[in-house]
C-alpha positions as CSV (number, residue, x, y, z in Angstrom):
1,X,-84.9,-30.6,133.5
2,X,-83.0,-33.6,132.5
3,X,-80.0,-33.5,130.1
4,X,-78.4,-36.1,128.3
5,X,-74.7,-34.6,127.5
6,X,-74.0,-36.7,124.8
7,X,-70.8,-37.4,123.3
8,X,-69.1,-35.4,125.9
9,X,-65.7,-36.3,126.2
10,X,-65.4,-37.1,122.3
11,X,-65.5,-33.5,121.2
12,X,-64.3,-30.2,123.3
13,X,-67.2,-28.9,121.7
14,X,-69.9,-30.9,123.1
15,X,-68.0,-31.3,126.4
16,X,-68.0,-27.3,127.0
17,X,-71.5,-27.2,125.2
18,X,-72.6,-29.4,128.0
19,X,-70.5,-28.1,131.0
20,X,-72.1,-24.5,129.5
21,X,-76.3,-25.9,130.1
22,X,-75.6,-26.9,133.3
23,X,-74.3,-23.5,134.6
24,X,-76.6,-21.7,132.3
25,X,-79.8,-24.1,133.9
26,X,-81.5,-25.8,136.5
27,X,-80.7,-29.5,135.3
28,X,-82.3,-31.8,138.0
29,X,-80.9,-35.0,136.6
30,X,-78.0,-35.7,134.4
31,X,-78.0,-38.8,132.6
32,X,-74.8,-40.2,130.8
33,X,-72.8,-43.2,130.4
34,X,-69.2,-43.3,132.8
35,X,-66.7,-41.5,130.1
36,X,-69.7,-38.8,129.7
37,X,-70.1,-37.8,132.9
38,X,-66.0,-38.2,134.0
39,X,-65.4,-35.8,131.3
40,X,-67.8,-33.3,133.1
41,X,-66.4,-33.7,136.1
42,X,-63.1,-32.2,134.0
43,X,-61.1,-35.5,134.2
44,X,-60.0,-34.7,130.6
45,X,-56.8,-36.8,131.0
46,X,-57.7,-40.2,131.7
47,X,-61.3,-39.6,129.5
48,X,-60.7,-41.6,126.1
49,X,-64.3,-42.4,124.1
50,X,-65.0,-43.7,121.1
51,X,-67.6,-41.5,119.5
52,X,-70.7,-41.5,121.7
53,X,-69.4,-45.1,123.4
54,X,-67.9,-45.0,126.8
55,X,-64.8,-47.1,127.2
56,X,-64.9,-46.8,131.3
57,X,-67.2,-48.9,133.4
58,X,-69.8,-47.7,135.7
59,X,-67.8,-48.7,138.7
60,X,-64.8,-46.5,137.1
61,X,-67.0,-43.3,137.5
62,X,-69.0,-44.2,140.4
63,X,-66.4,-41.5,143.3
64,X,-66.7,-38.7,140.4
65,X,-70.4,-39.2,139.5
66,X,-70.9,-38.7,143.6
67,X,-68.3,-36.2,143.8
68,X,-70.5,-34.2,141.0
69,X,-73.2,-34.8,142.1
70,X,-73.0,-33.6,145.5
71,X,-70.9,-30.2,144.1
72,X,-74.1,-29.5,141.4
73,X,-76.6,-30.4,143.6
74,X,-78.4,-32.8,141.2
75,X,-79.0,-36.2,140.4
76,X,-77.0,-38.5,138.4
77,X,-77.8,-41.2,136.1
78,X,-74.8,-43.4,134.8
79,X,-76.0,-46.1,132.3
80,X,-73.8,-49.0,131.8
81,X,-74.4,-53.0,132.3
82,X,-75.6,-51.9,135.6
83,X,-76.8,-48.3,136.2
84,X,-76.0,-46.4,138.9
85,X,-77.6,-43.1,140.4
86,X,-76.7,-40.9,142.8
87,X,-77.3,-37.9,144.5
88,X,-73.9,-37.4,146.0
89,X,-75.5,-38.9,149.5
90,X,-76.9,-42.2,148.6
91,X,-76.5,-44.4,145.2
92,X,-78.3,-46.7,144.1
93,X,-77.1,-49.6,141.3
């Protein structure tokens, strides 16, 4: 199962919505841009989005996207002007 959490990080809504399908699932692959998937990773502070638009580069989110990986045991997809996935082991932009 793939998810696409998106807007997380613009809403608490859709950030606990999403945090809630990956506990509640088996979610092989998550696939967001960088403020997405930092605001999974609970980095609420330093997450500031602009609707569904990420404001933080790939390269911003690449530690946390490993980091999160590697603690949900899935893949992760970050989209960006270069992509980067990871599995918490190996990334690949």
């Amino acid at each position: 199962m793939i998810l696409d959490p998106v807007g997380a990080g613009a809403t608490r809504l859709r950030t606990d919505s999403a945090k809630r399908l990956i506990q509640e699932l088996s979610i092989q692959v998550i696939r967001g841009n960088a403020s997405e998937i930092l605001s999974l990773a609970g980095e609420r502070s330093e997450i500031h989005t602009k609707g569904v638009d990420s404001v933080h580069t790939v390269d911003q989110a690449a530690e946390t996207a490993m980091t999160l990986a590697k603690e949900l045991r899935t893949t992760l997809a970050i989209t960006g002007v270069v992509d980067l996935i990871t599995d918490g082991e190996r990334s690949v932009e």
